[in-house]
N, CA, C and O atoms as CSV, one atom per row, in Angstrom:
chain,resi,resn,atom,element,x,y,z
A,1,UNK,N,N,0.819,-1.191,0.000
A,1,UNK,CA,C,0.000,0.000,0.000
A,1,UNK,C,C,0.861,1.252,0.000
A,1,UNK,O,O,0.622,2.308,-0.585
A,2,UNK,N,N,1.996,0.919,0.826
A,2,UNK,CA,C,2.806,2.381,0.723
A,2,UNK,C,C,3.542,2.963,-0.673
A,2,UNK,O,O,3.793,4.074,-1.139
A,3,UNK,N,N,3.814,1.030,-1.213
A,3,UNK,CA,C,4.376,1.800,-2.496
A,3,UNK,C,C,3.361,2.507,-3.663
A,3,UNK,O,O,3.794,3.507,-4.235
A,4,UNK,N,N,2.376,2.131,-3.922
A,4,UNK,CA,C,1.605,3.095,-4.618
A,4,UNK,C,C,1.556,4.331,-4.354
A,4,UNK,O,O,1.689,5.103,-5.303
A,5,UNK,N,N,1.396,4.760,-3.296
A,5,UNK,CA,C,0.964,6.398,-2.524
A,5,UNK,C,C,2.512,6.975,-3.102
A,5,UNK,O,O,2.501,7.858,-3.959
A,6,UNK,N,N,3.848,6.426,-2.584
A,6,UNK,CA,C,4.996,7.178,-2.964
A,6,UNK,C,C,5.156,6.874,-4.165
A,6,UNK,O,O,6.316,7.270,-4.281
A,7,UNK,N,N,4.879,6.456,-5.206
A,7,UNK,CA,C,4.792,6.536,-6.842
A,7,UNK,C,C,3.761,7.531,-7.021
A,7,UNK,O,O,4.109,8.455,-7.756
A,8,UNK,N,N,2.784,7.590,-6.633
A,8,UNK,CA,C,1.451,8.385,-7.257
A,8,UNK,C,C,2.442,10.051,-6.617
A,8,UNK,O,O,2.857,10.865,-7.442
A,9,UNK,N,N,2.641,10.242,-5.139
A,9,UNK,CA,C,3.368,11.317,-4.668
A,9,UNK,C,C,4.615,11.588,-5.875
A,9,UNK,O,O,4.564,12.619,-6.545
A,10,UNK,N,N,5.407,10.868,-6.025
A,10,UNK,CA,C,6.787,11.183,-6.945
A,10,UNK,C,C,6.010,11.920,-8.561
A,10,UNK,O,O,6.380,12.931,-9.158
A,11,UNK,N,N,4.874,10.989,-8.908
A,11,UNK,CA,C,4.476,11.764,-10.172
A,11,UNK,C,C,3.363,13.036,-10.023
A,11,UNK,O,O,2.852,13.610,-10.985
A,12,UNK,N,N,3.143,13.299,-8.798
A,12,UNK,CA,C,2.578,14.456,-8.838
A,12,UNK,C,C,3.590,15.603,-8.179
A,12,UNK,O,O,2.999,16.598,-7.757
A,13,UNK,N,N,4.858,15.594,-8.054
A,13,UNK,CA,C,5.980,16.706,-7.220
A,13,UNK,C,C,6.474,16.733,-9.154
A,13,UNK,O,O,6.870,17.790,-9.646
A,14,UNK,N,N,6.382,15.708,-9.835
A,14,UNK,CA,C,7.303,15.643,-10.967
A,14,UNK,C,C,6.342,16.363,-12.247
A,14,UNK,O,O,6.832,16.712,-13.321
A,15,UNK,N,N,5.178,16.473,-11.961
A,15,UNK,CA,C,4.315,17.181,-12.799
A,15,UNK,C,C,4.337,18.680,-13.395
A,15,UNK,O,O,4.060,18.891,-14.576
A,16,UNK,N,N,4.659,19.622,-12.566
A,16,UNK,CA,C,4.955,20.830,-12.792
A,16,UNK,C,C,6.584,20.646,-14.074
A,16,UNK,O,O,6.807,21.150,-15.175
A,17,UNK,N,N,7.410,19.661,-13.163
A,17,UNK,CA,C,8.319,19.747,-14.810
A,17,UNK,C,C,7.903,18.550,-16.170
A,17,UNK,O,O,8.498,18.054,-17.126
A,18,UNK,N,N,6.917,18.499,-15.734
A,18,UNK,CA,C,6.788,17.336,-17.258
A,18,UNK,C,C,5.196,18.402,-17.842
A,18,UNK,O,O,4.249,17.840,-18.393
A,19,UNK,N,N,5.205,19.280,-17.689
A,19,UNK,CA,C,4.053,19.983,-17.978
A,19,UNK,C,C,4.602,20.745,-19.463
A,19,UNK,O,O,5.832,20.779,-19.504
A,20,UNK,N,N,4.033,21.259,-20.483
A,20,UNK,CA,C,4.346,21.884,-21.269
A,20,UNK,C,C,4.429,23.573,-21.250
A,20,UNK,O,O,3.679,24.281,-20.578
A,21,UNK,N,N,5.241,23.942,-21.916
A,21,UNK,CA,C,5.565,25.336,-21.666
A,21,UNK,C,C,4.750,25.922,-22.792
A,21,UNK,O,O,4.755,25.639,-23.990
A,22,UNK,N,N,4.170,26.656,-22.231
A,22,UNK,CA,C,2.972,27.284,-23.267
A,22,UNK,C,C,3.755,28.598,-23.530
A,22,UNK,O,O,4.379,29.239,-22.685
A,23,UNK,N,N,3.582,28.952,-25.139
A,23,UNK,CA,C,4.480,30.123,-25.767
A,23,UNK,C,C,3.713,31.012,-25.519
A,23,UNK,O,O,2.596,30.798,-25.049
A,24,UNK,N,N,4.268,32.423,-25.845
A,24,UNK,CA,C,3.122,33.284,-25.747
A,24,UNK,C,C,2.636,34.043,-26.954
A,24,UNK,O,O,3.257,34.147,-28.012
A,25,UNK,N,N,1.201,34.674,-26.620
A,25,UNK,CA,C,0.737,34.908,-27.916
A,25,UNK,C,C,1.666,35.499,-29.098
A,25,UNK,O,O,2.320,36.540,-29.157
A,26,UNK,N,N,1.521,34.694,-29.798
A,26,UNK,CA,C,1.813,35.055,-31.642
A,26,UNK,C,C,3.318,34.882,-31.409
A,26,UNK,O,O,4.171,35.669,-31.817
A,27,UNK,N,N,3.536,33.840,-30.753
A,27,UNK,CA,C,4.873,32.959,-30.940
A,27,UNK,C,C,4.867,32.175,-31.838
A,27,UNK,O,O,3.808,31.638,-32.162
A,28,UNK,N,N,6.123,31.877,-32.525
A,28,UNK,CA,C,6.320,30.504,-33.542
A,28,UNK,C,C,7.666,30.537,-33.853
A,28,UNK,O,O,8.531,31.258,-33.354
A,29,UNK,N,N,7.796,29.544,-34.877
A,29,UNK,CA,C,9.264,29.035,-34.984
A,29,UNK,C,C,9.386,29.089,-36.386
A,29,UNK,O,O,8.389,29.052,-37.108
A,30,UNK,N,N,10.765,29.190,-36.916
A,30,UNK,CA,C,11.042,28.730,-38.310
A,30,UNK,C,C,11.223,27.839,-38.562
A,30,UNK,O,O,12.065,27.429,-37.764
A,31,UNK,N,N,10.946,26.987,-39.344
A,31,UNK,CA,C,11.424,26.170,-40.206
A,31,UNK,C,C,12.619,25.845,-41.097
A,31,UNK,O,O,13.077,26.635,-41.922
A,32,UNK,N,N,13.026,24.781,-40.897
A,32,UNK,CA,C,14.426,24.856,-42.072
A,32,UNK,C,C,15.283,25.610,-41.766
A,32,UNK,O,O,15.665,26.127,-42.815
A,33,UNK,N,N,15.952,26.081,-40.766
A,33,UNK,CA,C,16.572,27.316,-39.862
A,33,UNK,C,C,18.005,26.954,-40.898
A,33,UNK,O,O,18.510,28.003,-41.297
A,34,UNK,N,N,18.464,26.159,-41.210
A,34,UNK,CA,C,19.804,25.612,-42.183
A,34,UNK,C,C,19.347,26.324,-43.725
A,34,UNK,O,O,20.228,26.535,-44.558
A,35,UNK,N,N,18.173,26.602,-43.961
A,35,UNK,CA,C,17.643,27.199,-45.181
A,35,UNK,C,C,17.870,28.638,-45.539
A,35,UNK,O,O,18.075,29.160,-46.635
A,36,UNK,N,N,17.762,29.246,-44.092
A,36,UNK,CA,C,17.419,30.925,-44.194
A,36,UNK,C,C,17.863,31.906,-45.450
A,36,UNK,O,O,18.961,31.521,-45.852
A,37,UNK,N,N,17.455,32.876,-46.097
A,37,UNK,CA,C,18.007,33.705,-46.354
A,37,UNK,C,C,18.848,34.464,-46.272
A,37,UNK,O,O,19.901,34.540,-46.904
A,38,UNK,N,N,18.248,35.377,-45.107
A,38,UNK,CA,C,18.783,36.272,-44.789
A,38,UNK,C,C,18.427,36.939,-42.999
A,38,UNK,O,O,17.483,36.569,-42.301
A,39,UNK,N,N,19.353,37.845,-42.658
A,39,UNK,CA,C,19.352,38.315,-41.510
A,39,UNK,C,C,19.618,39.563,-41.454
A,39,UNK,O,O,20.520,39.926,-42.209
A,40,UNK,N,N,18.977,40.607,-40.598
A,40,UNK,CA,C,19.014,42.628,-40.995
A,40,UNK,C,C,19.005,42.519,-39.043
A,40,UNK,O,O,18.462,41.611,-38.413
A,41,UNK,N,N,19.647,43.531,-38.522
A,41,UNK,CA,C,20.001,43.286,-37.646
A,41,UNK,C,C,18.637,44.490,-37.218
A,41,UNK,O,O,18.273,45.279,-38.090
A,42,UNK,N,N,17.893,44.512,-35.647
A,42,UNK,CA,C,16.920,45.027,-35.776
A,42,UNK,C,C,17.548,46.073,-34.507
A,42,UNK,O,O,16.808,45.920,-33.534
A,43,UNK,N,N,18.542,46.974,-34.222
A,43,UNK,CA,C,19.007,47.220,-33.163
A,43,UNK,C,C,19.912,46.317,-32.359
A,43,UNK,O,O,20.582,45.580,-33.081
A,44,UNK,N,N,20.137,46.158,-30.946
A,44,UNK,CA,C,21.289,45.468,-30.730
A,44,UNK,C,C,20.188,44.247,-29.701
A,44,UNK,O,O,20.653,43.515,-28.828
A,45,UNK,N,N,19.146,44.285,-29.979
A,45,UNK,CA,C,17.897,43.405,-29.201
A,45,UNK,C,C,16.959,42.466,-29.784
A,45,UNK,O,O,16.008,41.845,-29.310
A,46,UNK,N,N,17.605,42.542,-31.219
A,46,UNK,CA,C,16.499,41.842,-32.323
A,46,UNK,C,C,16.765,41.823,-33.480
A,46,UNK,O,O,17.211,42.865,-33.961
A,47,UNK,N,N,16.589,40.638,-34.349
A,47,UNK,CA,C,17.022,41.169,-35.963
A,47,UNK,C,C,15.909,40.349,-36.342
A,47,UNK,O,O,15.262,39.558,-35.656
A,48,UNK,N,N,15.746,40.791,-38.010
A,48,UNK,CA,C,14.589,40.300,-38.690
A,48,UNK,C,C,15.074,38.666,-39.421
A,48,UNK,O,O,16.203,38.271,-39.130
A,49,UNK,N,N,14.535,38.117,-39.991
A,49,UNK,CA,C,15.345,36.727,-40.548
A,49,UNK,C,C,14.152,35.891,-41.150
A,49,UNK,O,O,13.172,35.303,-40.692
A,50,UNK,N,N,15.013,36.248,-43.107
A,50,UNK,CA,C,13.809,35.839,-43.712
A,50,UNK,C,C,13.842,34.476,-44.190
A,50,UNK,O,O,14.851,34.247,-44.856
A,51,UNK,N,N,12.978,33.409,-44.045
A,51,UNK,CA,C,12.863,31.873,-43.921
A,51,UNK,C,C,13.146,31.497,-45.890
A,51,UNK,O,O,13.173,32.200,-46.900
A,52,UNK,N,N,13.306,30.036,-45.602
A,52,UNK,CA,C,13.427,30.138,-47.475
A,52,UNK,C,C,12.200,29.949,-48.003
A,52,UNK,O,O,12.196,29.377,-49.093
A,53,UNK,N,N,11.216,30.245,-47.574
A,53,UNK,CA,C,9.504,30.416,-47.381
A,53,UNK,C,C,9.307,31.867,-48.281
A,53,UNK,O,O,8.393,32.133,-49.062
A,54,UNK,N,N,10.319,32.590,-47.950
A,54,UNK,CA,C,10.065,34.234,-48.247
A,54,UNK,C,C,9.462,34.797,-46.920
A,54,UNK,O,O,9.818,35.971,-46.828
A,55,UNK,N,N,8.691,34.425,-45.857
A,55,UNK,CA,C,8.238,34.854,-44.663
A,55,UNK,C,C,9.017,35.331,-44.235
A,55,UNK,O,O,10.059,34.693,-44.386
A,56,UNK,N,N,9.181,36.616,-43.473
A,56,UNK,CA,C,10.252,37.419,-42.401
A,56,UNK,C,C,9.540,36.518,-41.121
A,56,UNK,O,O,8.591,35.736,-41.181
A,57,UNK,N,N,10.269,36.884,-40.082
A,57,UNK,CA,C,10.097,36.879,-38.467
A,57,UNK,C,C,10.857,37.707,-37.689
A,57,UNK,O,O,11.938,38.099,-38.129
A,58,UNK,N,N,10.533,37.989,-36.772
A,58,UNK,CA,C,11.183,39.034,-36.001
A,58,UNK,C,C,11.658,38.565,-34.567
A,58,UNK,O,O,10.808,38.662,-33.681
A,59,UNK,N,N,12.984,38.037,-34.197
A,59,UNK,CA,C,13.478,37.656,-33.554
A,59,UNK,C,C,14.241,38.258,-32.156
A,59,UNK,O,O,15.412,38.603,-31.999
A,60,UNK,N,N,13.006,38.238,-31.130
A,60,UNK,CA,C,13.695,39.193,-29.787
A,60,UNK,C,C,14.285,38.509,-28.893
A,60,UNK,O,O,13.862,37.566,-28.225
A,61,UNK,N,N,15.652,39.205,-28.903
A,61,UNK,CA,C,16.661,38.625,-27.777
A,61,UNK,C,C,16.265,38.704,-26.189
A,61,UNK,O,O,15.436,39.463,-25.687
A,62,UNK,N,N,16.997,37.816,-25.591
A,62,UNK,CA,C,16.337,38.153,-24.237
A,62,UNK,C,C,17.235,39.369,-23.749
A,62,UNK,O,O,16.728,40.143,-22.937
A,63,UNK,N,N,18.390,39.567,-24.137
A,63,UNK,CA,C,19.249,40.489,-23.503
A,63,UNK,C,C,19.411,41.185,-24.593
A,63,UNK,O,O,18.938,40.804,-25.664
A,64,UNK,N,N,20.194,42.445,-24.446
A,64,UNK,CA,C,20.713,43.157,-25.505
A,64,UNK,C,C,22.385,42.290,-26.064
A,64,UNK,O,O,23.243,41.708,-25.400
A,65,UNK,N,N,22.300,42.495,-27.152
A,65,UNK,CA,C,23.369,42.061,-27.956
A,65,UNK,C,C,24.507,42.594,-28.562
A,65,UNK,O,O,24.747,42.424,-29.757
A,66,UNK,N,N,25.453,43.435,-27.562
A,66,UNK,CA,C,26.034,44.500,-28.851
A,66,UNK,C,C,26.394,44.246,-29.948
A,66,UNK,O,O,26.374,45.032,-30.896
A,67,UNK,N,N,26.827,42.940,-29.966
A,67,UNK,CA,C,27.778,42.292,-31.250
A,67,UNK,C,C,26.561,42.603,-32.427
A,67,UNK,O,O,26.948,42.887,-33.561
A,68,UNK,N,N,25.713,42.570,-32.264
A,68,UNK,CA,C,24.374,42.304,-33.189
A,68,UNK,C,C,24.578,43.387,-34.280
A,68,UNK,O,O,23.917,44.401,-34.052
A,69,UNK,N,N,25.306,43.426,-35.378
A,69,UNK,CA,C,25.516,44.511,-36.481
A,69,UNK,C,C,25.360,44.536,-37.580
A,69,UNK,O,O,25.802,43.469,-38.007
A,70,UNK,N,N,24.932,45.202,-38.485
A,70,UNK,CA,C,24.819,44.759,-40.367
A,70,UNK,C,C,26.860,44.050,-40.078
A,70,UNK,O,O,27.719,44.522,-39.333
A,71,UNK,N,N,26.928,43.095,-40.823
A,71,UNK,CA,C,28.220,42.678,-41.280
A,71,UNK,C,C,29.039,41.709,-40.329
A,71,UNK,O,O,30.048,41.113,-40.705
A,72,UNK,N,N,28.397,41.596,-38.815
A,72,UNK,CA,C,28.843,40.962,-38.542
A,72,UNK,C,C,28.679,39.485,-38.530
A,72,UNK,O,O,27.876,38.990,-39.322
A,73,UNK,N,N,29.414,38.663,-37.647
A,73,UNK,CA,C,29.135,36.744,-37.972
A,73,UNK,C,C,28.419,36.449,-37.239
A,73,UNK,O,O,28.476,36.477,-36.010
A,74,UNK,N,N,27.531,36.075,-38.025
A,74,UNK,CA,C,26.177,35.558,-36.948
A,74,UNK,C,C,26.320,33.520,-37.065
A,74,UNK,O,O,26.630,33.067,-38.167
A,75,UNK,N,N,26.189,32.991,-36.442
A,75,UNK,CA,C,25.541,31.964,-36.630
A,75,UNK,C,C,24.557,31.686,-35.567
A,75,UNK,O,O,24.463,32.219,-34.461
A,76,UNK,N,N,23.513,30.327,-36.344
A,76,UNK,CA,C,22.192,30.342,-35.642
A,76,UNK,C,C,22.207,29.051,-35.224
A,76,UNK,O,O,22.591,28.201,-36.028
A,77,UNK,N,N,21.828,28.686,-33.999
A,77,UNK,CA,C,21.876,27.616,-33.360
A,77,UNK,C,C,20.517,27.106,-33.116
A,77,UNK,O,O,19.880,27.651,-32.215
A,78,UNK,N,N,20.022,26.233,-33.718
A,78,UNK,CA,C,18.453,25.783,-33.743
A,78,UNK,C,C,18.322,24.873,-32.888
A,78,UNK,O,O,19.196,24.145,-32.419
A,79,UNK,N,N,16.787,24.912,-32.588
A,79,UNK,CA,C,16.186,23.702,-31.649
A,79,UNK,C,C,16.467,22.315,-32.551
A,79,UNK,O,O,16.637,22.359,-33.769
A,80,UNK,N,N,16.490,21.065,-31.758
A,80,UNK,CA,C,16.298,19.657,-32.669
A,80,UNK,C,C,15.421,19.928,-33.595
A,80,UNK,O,O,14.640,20.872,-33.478
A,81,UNK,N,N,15.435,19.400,-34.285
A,81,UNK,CA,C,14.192,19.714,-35.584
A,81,UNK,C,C,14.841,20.241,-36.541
A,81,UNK,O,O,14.863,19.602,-37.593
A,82,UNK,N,N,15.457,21.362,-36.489
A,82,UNK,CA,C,16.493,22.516,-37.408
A,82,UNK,C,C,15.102,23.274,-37.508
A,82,UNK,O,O,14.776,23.561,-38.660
A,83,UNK,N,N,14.258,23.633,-36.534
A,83,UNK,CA,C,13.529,24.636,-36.006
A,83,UNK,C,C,14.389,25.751,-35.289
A,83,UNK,O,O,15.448,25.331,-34.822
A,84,UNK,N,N,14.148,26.992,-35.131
A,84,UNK,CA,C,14.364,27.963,-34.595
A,84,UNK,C,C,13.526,28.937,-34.054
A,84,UNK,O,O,13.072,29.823,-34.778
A,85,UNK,N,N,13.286,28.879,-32.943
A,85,UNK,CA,C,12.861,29.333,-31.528
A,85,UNK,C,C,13.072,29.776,-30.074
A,85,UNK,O,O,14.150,29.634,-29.497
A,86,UNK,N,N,12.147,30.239,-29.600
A,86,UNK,CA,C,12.707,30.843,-27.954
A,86,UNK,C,C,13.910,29.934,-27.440
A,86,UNK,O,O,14.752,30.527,-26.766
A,87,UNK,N,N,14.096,28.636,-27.656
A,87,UNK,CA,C,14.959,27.559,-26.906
A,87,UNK,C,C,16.230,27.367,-27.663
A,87,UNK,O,O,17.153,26.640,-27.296
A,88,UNK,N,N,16.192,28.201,-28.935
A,88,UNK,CA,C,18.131,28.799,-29.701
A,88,UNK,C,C,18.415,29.691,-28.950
A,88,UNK,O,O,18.003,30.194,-27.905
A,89,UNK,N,N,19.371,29.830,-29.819
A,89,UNK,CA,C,20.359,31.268,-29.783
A,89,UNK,C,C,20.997,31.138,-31.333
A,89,UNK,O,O,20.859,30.588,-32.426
A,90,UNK,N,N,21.925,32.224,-30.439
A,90,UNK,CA,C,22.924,32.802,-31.769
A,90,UNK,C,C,24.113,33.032,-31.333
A,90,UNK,O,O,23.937,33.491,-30.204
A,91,UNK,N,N,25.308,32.988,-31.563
A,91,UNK,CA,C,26.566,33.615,-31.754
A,91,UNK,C,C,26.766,34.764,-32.940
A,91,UNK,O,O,26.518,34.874,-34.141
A,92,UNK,N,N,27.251,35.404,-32.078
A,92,UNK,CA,C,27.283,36.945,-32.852
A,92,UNK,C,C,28.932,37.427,-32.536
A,92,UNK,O,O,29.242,37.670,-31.370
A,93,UNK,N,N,29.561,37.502,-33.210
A,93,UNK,CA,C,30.873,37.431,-33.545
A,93,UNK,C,C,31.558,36.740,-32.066
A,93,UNK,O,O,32.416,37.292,-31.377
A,94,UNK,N,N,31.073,35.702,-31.859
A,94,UNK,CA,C,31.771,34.579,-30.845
A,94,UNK,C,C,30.679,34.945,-28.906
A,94,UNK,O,O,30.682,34.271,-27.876
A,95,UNK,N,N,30.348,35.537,-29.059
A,95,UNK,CA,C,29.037,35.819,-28.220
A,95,UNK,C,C,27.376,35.187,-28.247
A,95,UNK,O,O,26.485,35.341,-29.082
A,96,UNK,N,N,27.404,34.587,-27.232
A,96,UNK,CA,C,25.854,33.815,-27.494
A,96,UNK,C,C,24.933,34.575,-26.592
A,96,UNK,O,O,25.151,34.861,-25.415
A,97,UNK,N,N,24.125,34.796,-27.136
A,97,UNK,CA,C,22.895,35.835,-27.054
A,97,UNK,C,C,21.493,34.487,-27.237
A,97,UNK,O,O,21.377,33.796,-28.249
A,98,UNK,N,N,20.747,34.406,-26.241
A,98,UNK,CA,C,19.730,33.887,-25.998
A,98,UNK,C,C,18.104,34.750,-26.902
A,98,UNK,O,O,17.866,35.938,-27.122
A,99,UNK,N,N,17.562,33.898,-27.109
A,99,UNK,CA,C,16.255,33.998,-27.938
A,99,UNK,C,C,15.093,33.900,-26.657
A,99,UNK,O,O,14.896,33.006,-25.834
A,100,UNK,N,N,14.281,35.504,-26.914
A,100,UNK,CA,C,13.321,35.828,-25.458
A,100,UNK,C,C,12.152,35.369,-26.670
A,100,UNK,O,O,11.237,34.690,-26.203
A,101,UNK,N,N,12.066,35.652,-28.161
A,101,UNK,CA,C,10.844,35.034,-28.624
A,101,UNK,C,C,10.868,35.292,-30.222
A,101,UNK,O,O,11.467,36.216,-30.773
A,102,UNK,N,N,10.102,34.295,-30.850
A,102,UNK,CA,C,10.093,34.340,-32.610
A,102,UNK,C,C,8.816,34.702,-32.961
A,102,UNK,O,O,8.094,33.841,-32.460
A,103,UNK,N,N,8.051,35.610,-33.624
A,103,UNK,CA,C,7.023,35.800,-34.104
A,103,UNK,C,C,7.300,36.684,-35.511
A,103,UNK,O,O,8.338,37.249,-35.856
A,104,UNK,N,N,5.923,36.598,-36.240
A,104,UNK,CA,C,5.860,36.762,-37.622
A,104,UNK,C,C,5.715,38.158,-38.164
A,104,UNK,O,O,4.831,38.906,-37.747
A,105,UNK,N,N,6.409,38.443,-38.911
A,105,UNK,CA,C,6.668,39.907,-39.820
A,105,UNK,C,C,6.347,40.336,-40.492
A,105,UNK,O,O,5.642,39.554,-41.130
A,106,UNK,N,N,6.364,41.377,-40.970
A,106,UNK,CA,C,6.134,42.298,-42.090
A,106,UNK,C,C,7.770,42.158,-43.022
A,106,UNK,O,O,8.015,42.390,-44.206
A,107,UNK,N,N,8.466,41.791,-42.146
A,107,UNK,CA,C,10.051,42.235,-42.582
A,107,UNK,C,C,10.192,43.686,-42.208
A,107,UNK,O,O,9.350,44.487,-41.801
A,108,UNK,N,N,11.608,43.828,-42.476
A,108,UNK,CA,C,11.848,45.707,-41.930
A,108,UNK,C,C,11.330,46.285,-42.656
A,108,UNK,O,O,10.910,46.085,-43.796
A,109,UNK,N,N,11.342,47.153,-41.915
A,109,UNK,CA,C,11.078,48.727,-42.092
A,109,UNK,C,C,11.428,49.426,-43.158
A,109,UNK,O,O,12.547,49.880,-42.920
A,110,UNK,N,N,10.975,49.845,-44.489
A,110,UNK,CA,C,11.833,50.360,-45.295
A,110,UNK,C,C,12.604,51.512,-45.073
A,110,UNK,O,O,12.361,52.428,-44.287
A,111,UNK,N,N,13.744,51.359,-45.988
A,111,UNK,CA,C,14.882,52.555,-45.394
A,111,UNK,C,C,14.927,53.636,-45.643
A,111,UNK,O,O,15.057,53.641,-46.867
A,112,UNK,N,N,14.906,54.822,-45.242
A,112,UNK,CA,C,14.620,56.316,-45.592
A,112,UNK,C,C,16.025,56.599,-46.315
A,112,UNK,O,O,17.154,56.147,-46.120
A,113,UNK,N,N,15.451,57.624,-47.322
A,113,UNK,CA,C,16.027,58.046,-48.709
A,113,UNK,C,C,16.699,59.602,-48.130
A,113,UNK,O,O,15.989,60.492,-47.661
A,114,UNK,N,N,18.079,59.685,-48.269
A,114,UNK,CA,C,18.923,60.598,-47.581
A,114,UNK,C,C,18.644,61.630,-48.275
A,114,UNK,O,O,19.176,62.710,-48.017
C-alpha cells in the first residue's frame, strides 16, 4: 500500500516539470533554420530573418546584444528539428545571445532616402 501512494506522490511533485511550456501569444518558430536567407540586424535586441519560405520573423533577444551589427558573424543555433525558436540562440561574432521570442513579420522597415 505504501508503495503506490509514494509513486502516485513522486508523479505528482514531478508534474509541474513534465508539464508543457505554453508560448506566448503570436509565438512561432522557423522552419528549415539551415535554409534561411537572410538576416538585418533590428538594433542590438532583435534582428529580422527571412525563412526560405520568403516569410520574415522578427526575432527578440532576451538580452541586448552589442555584437548584433549589419556585417557581422552571426551563426544560428536551432532547436532539434532545425527549427528555430525561444529555446536557440545565436553567436554573434563569438558571443551567445539567448532567444526571449520568434514571431511573424512584415520584414523591416523600409529605409529612408537621404
Amino acid at each position: 500500500m505504501i508503495r503506490p501512494t509514494l509513486i502516485a506522490a513522486a508523479l505528482l511533485a514531478a508534474a509541474p516539470a513534465l508539464a508543457k511550456e505554453t508560448p506566448a501569444s503570436g509565438e512561432t518558430s522557423i522552419p528549415r533554420m539551415t535554409a534561411f536567407l537572410e538576416w538585418l540586424p533590428d538594433g542590438n535586441q532583435a534582428l529580422f530573418v527571412r525563412a526560405d519560405t520568403g516569410r520574415w520573423y522578427h526575432v527578440a533577444l532576451e538580452t541586448s546584444c552589442p555584437r548584433i551589427r549589419q556585417g557581422a558573424r552571426i551563426r544560428f543555433n536551432a532547436s532539434p528539428g532545425n527549427r528555430f525558436d525561444r529555446h536557440s540562440s545565436i553567436r554573434a561574432d563569438g558571443w551567445r545571445c539567448l532567444i526571449g521570442s520568434v514571431t511573424r513579420s512584415e520584414g523591416p522597415p523600409p529605409r529612408r532616402r537621404r
